[in-house]
C-alpha positions in Angstrom: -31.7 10.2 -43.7 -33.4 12.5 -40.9 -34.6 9.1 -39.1 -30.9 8.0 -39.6 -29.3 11.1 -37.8 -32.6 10.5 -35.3 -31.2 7.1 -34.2 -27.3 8.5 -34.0 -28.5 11.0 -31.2 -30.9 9.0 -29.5 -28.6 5.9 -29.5 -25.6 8.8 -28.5 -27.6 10.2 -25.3 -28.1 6.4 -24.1 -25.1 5.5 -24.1 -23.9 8.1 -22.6 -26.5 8.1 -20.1 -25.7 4.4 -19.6 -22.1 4.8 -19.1 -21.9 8.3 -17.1 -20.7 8.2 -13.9 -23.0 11.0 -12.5 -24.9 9.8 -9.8 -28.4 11.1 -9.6 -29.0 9.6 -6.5 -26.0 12.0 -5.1 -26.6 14.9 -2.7 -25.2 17.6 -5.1 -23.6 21.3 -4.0 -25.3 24.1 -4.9 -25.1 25.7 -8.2 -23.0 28.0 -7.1 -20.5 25.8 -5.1 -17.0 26.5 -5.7 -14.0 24.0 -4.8 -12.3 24.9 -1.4 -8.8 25.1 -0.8 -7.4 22.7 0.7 -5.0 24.6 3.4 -4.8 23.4 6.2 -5.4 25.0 9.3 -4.8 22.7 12.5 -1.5 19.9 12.8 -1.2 16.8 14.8 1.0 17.1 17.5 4.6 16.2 16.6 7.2 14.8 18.6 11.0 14.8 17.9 13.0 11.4 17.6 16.2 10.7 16.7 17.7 10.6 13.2 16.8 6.7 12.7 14.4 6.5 10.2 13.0 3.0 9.1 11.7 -0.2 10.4 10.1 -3.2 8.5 6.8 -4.0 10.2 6.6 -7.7 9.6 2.8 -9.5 9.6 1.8 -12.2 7.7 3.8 -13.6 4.6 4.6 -9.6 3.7 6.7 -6.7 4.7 5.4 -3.2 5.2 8.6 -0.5 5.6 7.6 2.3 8.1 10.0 4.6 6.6 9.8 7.2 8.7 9.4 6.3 13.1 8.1 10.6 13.6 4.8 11.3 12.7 4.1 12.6 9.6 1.0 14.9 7.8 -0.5 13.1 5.1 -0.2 13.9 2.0 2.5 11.6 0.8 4.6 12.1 -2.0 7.3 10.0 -3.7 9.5 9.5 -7.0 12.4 7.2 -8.6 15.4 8.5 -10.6 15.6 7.4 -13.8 19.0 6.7 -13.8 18.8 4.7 -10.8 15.7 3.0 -10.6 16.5 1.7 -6.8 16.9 5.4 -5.8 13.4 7.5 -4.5 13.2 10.5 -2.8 9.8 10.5 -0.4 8.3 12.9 1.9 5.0 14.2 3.3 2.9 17.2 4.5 5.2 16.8 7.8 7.6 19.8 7.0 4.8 22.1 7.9 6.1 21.0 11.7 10.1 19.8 10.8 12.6 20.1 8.3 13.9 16.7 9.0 11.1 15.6 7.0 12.8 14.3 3.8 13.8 11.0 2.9 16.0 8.7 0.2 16.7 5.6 -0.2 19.6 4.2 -3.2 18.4 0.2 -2.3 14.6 -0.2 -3.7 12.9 0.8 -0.5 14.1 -1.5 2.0 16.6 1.2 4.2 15.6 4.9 4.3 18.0 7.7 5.7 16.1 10.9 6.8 18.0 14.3 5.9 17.2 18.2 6.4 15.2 19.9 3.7 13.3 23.5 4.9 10.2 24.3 7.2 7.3 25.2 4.3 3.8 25.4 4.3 2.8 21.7 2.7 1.8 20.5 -0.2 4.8 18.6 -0.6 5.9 17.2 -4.6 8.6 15.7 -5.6 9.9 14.9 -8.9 13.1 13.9 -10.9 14.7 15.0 -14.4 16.4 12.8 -16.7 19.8 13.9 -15.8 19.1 12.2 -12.1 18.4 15.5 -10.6 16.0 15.7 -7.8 13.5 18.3 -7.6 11.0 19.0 -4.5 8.2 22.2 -3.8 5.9 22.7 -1.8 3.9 26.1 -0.3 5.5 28.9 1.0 3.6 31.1 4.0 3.8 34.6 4.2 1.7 36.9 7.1 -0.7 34.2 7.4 -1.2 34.3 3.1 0.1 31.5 1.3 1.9 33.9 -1.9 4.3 31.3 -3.5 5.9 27.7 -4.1 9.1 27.2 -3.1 11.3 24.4 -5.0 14.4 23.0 -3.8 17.0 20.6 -5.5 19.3 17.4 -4.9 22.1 16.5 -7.4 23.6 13.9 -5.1 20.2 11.4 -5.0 18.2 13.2 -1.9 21.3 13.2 0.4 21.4 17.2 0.5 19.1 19.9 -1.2 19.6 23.1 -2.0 17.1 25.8 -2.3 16.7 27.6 -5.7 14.1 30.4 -4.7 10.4 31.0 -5.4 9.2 29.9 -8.5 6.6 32.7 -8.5 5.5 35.3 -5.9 1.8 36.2 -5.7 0.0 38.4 -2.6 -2.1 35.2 -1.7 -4.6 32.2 -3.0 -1.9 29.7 -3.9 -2.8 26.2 -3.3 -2.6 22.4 -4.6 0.6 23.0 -6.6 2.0 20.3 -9.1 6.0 19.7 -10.3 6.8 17.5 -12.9 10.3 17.4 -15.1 10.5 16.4 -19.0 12.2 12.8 -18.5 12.9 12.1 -22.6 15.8 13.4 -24.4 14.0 15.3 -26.5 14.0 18.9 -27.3 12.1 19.9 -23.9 14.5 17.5 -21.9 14.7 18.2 -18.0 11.7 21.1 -18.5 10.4 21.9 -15.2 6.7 22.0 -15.3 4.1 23.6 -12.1 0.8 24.1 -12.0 -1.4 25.0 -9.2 -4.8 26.2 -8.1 -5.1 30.2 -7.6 -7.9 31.2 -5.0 -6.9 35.5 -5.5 -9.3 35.9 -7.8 -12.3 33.6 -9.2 -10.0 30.3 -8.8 -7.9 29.4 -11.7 -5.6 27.1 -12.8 -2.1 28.2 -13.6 1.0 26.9 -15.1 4.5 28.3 -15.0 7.4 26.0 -16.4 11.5 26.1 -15.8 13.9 25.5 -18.8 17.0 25.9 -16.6 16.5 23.1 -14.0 14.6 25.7 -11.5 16.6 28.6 -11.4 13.8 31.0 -13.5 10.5 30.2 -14.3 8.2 32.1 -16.5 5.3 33.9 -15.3 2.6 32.0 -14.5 -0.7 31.6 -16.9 -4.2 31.0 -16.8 -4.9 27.3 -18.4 -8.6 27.8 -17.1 -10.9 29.7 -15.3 -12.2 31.4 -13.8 -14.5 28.2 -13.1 -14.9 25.7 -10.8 -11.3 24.1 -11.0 -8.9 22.6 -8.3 -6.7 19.7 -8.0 -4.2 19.8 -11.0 -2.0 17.0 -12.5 0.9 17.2 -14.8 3.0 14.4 -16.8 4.8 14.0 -19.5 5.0 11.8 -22.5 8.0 10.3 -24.0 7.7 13.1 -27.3 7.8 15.4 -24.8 3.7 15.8 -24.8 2.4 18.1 -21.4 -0.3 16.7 -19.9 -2.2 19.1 -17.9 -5.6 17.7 -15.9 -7.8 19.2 -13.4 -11.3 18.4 -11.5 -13.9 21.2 -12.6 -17.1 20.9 -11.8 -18.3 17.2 -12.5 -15.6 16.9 -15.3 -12.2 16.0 -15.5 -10.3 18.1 -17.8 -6.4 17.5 -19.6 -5.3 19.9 -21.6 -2.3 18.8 -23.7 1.2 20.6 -24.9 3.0 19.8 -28.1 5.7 22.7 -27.8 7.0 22.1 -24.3 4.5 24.1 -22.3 4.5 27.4 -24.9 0.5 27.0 -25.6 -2.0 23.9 -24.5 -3.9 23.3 -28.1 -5.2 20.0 -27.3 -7.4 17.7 -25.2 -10.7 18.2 -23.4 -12.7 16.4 -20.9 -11.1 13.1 -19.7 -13.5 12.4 -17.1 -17.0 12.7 -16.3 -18.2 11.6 -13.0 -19.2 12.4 -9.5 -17.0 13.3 -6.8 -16.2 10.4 -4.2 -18.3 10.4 -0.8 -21.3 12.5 0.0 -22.0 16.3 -0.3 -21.6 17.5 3.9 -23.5 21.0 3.4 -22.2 22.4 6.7 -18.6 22.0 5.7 -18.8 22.7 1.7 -16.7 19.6 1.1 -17.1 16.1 0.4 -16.8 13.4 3.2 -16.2 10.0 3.9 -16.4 8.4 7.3 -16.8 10.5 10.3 -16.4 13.4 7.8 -13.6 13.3 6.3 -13.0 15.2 3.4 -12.2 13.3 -0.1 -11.9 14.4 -3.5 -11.9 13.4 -6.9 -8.9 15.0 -8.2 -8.0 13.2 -11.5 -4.2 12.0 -11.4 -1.9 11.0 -14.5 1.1 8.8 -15.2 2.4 8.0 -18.9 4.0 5.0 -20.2 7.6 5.8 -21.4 8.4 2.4 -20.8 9.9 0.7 -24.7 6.6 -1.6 -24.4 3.8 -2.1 -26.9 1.7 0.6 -24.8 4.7 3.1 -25.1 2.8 6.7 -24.7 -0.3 5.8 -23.5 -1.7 8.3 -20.8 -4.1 7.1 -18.1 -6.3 9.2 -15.5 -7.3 7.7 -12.2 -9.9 9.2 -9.7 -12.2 8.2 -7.1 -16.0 8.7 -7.6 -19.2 8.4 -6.0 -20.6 5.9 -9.5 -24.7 5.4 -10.0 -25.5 2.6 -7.4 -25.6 1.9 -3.8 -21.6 2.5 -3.6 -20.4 6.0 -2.5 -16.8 5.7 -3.1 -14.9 3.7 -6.3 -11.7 3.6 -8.2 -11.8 3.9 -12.0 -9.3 4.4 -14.9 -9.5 5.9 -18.5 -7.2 6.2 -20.8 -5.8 8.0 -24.3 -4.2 6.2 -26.7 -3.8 9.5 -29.3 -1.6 11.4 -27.4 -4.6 13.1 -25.4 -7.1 13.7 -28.3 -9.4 11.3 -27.3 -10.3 9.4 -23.9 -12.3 6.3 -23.3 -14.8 8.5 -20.8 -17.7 7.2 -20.9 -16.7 3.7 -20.6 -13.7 3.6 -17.6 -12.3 0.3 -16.0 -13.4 -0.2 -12.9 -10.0 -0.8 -10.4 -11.2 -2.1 -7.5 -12.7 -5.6 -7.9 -14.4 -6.3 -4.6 -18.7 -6.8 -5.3 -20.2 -4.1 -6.7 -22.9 -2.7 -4.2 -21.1 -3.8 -1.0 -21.0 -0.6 0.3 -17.4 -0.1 1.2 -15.6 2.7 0.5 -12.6 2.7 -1.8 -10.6 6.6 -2.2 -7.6 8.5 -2.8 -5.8 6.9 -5.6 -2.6 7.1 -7.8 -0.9 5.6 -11.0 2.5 5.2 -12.6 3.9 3.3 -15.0 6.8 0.7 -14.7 9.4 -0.5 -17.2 7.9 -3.1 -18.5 4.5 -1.0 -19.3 2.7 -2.3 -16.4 0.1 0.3 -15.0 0.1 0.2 -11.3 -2.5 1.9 -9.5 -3.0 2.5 -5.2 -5.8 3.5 -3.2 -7.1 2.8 0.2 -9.8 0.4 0.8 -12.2 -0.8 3.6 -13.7 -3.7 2.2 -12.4 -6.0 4.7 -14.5 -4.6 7.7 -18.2 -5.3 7.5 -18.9 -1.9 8.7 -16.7 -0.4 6.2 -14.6 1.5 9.0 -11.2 -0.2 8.8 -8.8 1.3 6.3 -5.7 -0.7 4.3 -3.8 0.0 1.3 -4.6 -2.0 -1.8 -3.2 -1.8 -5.3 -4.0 -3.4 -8.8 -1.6 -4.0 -12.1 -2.4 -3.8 -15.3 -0.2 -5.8 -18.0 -2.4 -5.1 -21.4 -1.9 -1.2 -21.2 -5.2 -0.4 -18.9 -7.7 -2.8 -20.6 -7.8 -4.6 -17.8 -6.3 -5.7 -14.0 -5.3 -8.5 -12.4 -6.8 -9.6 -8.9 -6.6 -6.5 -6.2 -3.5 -6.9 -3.9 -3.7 -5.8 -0.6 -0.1 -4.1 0.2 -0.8 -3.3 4.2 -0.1 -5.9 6.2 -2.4 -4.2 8.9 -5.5 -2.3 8.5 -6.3 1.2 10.5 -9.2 3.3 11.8 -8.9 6.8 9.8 -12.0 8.2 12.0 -9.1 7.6 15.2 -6.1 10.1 13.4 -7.9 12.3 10.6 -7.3 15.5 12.0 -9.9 18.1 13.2 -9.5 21.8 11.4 -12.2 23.7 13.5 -15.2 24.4 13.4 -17.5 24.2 9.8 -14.7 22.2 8.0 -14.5 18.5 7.8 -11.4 16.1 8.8 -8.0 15.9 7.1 -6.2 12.6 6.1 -4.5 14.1 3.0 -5.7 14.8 -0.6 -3.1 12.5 -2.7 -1.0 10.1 -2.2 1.6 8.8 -4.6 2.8 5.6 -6.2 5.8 5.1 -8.5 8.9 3.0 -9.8 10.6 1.4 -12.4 12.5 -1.9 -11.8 10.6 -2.1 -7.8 7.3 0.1 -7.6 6.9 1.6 -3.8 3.8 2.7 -2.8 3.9 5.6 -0.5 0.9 5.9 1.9 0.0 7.4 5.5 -1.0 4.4 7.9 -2.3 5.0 11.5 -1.7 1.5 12.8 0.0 2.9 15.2 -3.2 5.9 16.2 -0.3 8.5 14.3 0.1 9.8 10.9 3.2 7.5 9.5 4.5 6.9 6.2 4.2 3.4 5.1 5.5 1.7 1.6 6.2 -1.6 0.4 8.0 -3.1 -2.7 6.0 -4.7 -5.6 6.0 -7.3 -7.2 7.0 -9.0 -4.3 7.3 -12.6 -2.7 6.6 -13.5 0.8 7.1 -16.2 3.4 5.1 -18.1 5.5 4.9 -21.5 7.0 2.7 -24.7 7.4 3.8 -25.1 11.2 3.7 -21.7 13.4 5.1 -24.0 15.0 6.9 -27.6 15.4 8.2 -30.5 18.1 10.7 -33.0 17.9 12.7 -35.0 20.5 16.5 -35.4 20.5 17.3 -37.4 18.0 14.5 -36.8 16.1 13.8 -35.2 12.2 11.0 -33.3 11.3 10.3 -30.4 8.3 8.3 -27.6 7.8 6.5 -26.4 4.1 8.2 -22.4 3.6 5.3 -21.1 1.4 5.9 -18.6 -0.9 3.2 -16.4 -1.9 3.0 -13.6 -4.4 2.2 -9.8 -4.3 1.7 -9.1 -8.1 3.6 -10.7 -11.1 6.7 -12.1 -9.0 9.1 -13.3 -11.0 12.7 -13.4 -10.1 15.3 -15.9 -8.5 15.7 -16.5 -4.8 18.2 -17.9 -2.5 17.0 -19.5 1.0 19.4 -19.6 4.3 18.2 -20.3 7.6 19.9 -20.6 11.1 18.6 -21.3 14.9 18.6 -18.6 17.7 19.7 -19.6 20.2 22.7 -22.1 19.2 22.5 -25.4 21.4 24.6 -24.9 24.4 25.8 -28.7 23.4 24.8 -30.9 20.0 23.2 -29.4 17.1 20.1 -28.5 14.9 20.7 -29.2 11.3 18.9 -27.5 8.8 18.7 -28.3 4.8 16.3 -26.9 1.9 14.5 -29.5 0.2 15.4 -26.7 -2.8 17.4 -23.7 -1.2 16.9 -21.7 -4.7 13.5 -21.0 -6.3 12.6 -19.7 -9.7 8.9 -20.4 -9.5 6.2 -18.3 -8.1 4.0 -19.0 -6.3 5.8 -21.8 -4.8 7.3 -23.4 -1.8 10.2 -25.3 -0.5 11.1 -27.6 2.6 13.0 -26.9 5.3 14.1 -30.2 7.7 15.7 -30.1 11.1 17.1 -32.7 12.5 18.4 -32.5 16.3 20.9 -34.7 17.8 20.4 -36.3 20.9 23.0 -33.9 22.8 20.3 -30.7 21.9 19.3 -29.4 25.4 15.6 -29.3 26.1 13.8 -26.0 25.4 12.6 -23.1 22.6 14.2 -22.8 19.4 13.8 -20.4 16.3 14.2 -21.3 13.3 14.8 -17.9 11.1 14.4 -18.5 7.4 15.9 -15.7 4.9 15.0 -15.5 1.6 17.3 -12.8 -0.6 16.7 -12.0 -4.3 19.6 -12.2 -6.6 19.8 -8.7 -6.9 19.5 -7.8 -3.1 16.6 -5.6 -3.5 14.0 -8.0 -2.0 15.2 -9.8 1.3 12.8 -11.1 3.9 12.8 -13.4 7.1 10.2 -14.9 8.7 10.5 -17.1 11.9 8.9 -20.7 13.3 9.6 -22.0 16.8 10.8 -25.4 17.6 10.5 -26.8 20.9 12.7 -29.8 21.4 10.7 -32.1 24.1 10.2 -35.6 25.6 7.2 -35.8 24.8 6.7 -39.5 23.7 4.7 -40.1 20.5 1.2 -41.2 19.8 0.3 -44.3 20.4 -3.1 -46.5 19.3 -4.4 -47.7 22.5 -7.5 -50.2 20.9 -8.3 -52.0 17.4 -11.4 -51.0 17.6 -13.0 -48.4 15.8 -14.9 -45.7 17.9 -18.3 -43.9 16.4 -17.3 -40.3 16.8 -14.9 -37.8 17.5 -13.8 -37.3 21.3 -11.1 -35.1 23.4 -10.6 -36.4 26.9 -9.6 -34.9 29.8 -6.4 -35.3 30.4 -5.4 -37.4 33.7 -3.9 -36.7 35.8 -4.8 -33.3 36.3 -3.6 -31.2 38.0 -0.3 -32.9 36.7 3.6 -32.4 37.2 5.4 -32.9 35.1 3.6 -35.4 32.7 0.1 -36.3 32.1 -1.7 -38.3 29.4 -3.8 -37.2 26.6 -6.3 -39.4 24.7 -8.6 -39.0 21.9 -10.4 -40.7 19.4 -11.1 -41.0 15.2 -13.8 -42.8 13.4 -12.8 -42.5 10.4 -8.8 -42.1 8.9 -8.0 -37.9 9.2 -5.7 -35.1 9.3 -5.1 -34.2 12.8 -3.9 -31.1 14.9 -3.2 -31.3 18.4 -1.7 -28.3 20.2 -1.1 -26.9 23.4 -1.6 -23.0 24.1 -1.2 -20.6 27.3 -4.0 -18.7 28.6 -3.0 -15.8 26.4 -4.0 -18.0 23.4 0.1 -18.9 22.3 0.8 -21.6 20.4 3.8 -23.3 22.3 3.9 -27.0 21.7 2.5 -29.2 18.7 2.2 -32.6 20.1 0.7 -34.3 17.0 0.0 -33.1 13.6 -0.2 -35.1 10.2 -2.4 -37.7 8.8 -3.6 -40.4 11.3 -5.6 -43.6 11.0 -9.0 -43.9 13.1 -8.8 -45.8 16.4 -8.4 -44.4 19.8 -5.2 -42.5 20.5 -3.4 -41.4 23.7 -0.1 -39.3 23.6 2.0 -38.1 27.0 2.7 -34.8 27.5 6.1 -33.8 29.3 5.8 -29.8 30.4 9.0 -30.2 32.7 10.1 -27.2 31.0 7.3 -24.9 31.5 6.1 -23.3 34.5 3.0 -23.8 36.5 0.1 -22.3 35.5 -3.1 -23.2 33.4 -3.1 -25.1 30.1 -5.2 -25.3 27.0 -4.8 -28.4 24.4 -7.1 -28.7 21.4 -7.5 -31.3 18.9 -9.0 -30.3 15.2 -9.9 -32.7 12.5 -11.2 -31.6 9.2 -14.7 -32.4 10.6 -14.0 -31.6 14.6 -12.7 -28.9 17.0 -12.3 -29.7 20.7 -10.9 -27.9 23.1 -10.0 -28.7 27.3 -8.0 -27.1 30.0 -5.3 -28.6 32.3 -3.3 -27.6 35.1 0.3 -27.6 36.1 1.4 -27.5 39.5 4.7 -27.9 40.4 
């Protein structure tokens, strides 16, 4: 029996051992460290624009939204009514510098309008109750102290806010706050929840909740400490449960409520794990980067969804895991209600190789209708040198046992060394401590992108489809017929109905371009569908653009995407020998230099899909003079540029097995 119980703890320290995600290899803080607040101390610059708010930023197959054109301050914060799961209400740490800093949109994400809220002191949350109400706090200043958290309300959907007061009012220390609201129609319904970190005194965490939709609160408690503890979370479970979680030491904690906030009886550690980055001595903080502070704050979202999963709770963070890696996503989960957590044996998030030594950080969850777990983070696996920064997400379908393929949201990556902000001297760089994620029906991720070299909000809508074409670009003569392929790629599970239209900017002076949809509805995703255009012989010489629309059903997803068409003399290809040649060859064209026309040749041994294209010295695609499957032999094809002006040419031919590029010159 004693060799029994032997085996139990031996074979219970190795697997813990095995499946802990303490680094040992990881500079550590000393002993004594203590988690900093996370104030902040120096702001971008800001600049004033008008009232406009947001643009769609289209690259590649799919849309990014930028919803707000002013720069913003990290920190990024969003929710969606439950009553209206196309309504969210979105803002960031930006209010520290305007109070035209707010934003809603009532159409899934695609428009935003910006309205008036209140100068505060960051920190921004917002949230919304079951009734529709919107609810948003943030830190309140007060001779250079920050004493309290401030919360403000919407009934009308984020058009106009109202401020309800302080929810508490201490002489200093406040920081990191959280807001959540009681969503189910249970006892606790539209409960008001706030925690926050308290740096007065050894640092605590404190919790204060609202029964009267934010008009009192009750005095705020200790939860823990003091300790090492920072960087709360709440949500709520559809009985009502309170989930309380914070980052403590090299634990995360959650703390659970059955009584609507009254007592927290339950729960334990959730997470064990090192802190994401590496341990910068001479700023007390971890960093990524060129020093830019990261944390691994544990953050919650519960499934009230009518699913199979219905109450599950899961805990994302970043950490620094055993291995060459310094910076992953992971997920664990509780299936009891918070009793229990799988925490020595997470899910790894992101699925890029293990050991490639790029940096993954700051991540969120929520929970859609259907169940499905959606998680964000950025991610710089796509630069070599691990620099680069873009947005990725992952969804789980099975309740967090496991996630599909990694889906990069940002259509355009960043450099977060070129816009995390400086706060002085000993502390590192700023780029935000969260970042949300969250939806119903459409799930918008809310992130700060500095494509632009300033601090904007970004989101996107997912699942999602996208367009893109086989042609960039396409040629025809008057009188002539061609098509283009409209692929239809896929940003997560996609699955929904979609109706094509298309038209051609500008309209012929004289004659027309007709244009018909091999299938001008689509069901299927992934998928694609043909778009012909056939000229008359009337068409004027010139550019065209061919602008293809695809709307969803329902409105909420609409996207364009653009080809251009260039209707030319250009005479076709013609096979200028029967006999065979033994390799691949580009002439020079002759003559050259050439006005208006010159002749092209080239040459196939074997039977091959061809490209040939001409491009400006800029490297624009702007005529297609052959493309398609061609038989070997030797070739020649003449080139008409009557409508272009002089300059210098490029045309290149490229075969599945060949690449060959010349220059020509127009002089006219």
């Amino acid at each position: 029996m004693k060799t029994n119980f032997l085996v139990v703890i031996v074979s219970l320290f190795f697997s813990q051992t095995i499946f802990s995600q303490i680094d040992p290899d990881q500079i550590q803080p000393p002993a004594d460290f203590i988690q900093k607040p996370l104030v902040k101390k120096v702001y971008p610059p800001f600049k004033q624009v008008p009232s406009e708010t947001d643009a769609v930023v289209s690259v590649g197959p799919f849309d990014n939204i930028e919803v707000t054109l002013s720069p913003g301050f990290a920190e990024t914060t969003i929710a969606v009514n439950p009553r209206d799961p196309l309504n969210f209400v979105a803002t960031d740490n930006g209010s520290v510098m305007s109070s035209l800093n707010m934003y809603y949109t009532t159409d899934g994400g695609r428009n935003w309008t910006r309205t008036s809220t209140f100068f505060n002191a960051g920190d921004p949350v917002v949230c919304f109750d079951s009734l529709g109400n919107a609810y948003y706090c943030a830190m309140r200043q007060s001779g250079g102290q920050i004493v309290a958290i401030r919360v403000y309300k919407s009934t009308n959907k984020g058009a106009n806010w109202v401020n309800l007061g302080d929810a508490f009012v201490q002489s200093g220390g406040v920081d990191k706050e959280w807001m959540v609201a009681d969503q189910t129609g249970g006892p606790y319904s539209n409960n008001l929840y706030m925690s926050y970190s308290d740096f007065s005194q050894p640092v605590r965490i404190r919790f204060l909740r609202s029964t009267d939709q934010g008009i009192t609160w009750s005095t705020p408690v200790t939860i823990f400490g003091p300790g090492n503890a920072q960087g709360s979370n709440i949500a709520v479970g559809p009985d009502g449960r309170v989930y309380l979680a914070w980052r403590g030491g090299s634990e995360s904690f959650c703390k659970v409520s059955t009584n609507g906030g009254v007592s927290f009886d339950l729960g334990g550690i959730a997470g064990s794990y090192s802190d994401p980055g590496t341990f910068n001595s001479s700023v007390g903080r971890y960093v990524l980067k060129n020093n830019i502070r990261v944390n691994g704050f544990p953050m919650l979202a519960c499934d009230l969804s009518n699913g199979p999963h219905r109450g599950n709770v899961y805990m994302v963070y970043g950490t620094n895991p055993p291995g060459p890696d310094v910076a992953d996503i992971f997920m664990v989960r509780s299936t009891d209600g918070g009793v229990s957590w799988n925490t020595f044996s997470p899910v790894r998030v992101n699925d890029d190789a293990f050991g490639n030594l790029r940096d993954q950080w700051m991540p969120d969850v929520c929970v859609d209708n259907n169940g499905w777990v959606w998680v964000m983070w950025y991610d710089s696996r796509n630069d070599p040198n691990n620099l680069l920064t873009e947005t990725y997400c992952a969804v789980s379908t099975d309740g967090g046992v496991s996630f599909q393929a990694n889906i990069k949201v940002s259509n355009q990556p960043f450099n977060p060394n070129s816009v995390a902000v400086g706060q002085g001297s000993g502390e590192a760089k700023y780029l935000g401590d969260y970042q949300e994620i969250s939806g119903k029906s459409v799930v918008l991720p809310y992130w700060t992108d500095g494509r632009f070299n300033t601090l904007d909000a970004f989101t996107a809508q997912l699942p999602d489809f996208g367009i893109q074409f086989s042609k960039s670009s396409d040629s025809v003569a008057p009188g002539g017929q061609k098509s283009n392929t409209v692929q239809l790629p896929v940003m997560g599970p996609y699955s929904g109905t979609v109706n094509f239209t298309a038209n051609v900017t500008p309209v012929p002076s004289s004659g027309t371009i007709g244009l018909t949809f091999s299938q001008s509805t689509v069901s299927t995703f992934p998928g694609s569908t043909e778009i012909a255009y056939q000229v008359s012989g009337d068409v004027p010489l010139g550019n065209y653009t061919i602008n293809v629309t695809g709307t969803e059903n329902n409105n909420v997803r609409i996207h364009t995407r653009s080809f251009q068409l260039v209707v030319t003399n250009t005479v076709g290809v013609h096979q200028t020998e029967t006999e065979i040649p033994e390799e691949y060859s580009l002439y020079q064209n002759f003559p050259n230099p050439f006005n208006p026309t010159t002749e092209i040749k080239f040459s196939l041994p074997v039977d091959t899909k061809i490209s040939l294209k001409v491009f400006d010295v800029l490297g624009n695609d702007i005529y297609e003079l052959a493309e398609g499957f061609m038989k070997s032999g030797n070739h020649s094809i003449i080139f008409d540029a009557s409508r272009l002006p002089s300059g210098v040419y490029f045309y290149s031919l490229r075969t599945e097995g060949f690449v060959s590029t010349r220059r020509m010159l127009l002089v006219k």
